[in-house]
C-alpha positions as CSV (number, residue, x, y, z in Angstrom):
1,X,0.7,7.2,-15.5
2,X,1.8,8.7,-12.0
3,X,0.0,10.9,-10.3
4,X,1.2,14.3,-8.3
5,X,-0.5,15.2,-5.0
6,X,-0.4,19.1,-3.9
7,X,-0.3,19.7,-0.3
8,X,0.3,23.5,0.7
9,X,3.2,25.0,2.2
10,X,1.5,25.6,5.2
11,X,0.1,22.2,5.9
12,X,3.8,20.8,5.4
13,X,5.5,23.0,7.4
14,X,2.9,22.8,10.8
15,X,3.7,18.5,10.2
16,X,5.9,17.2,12.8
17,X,8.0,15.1,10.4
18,X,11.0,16.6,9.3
19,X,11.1,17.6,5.6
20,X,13.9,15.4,4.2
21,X,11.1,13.0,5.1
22,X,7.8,14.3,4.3
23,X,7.5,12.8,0.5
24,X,8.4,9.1,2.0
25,X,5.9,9.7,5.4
26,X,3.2,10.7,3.3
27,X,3.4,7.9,0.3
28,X,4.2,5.1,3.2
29,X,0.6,6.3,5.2
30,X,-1.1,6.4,1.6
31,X,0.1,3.1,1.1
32,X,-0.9,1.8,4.4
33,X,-4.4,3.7,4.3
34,X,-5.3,2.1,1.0
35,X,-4.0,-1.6,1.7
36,X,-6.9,-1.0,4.7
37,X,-9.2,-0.1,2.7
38,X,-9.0,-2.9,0.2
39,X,-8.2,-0.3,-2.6
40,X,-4.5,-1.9,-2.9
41,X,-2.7,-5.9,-2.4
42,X,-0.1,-6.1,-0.5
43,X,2.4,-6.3,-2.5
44,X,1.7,-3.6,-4.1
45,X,1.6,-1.2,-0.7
46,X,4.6,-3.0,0.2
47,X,6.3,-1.4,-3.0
48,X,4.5,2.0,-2.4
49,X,6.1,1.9,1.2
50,X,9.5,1.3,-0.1
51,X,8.9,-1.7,3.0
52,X,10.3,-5.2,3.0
53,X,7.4,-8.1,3.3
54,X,8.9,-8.3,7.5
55,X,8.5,-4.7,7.8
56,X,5.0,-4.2,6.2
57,X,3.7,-7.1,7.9
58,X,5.1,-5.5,11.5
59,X,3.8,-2.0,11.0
60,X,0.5,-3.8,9.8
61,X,0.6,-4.9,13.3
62,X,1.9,-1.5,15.3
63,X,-1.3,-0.2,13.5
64,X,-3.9,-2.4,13.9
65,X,-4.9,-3.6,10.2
66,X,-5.8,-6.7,9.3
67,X,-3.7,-8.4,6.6
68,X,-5.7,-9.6,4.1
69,X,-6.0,-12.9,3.7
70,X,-9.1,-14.4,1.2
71,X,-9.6,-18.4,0.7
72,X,-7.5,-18.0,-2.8
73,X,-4.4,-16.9,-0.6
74,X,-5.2,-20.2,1.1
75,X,-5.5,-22.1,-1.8
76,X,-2.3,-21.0,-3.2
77,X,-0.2,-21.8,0.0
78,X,-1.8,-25.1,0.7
79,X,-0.9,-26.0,-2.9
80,X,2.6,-24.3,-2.5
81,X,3.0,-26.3,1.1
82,X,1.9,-29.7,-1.1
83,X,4.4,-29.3,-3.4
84,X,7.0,-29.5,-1.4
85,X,9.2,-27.0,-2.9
């Protein structure tokens, strides 16, 4: 299933992105703004954005959002770190 989202003519053409770029802008900030909101994991975001793990985690900085990080994520890497792999 994908999904197609219309945006008018008019809205595109008063953004100040230029529009080669528009499409990957738009899905990037979608991508961020639902990571925020809980509605999307990381790596899933991080594949929306077309953005490498460094480069999500850096623009979650630039734009103040939290990464998410519950006590399972903890669990996992203290057992990763304890196997020693």
């Amino acid at each position: 299933m994908s999904v197609q989202l219309e945006i008018r003519d008019e809205i595109i053409a008063s953004m100040k992105i230029p529009l080669p770029e528009v499409k990957k802008e738009l899905t990037k900030e979608l991508a961020f703004a639902l990571y925020a909101r809980w509605a999307l994991s990381m790596g899933k975001a991080r594949q929306m954005a077309g953005l490498t793990k460094r480069e999500f985690l850096n623009e979650l900085a630039s734009r103040g959002i939290k990464r998410h990080y519950t006590s399972e994520d903890l669990s996992e890497d203290v057992a990763y770190a304890q196997s020693g792999e």
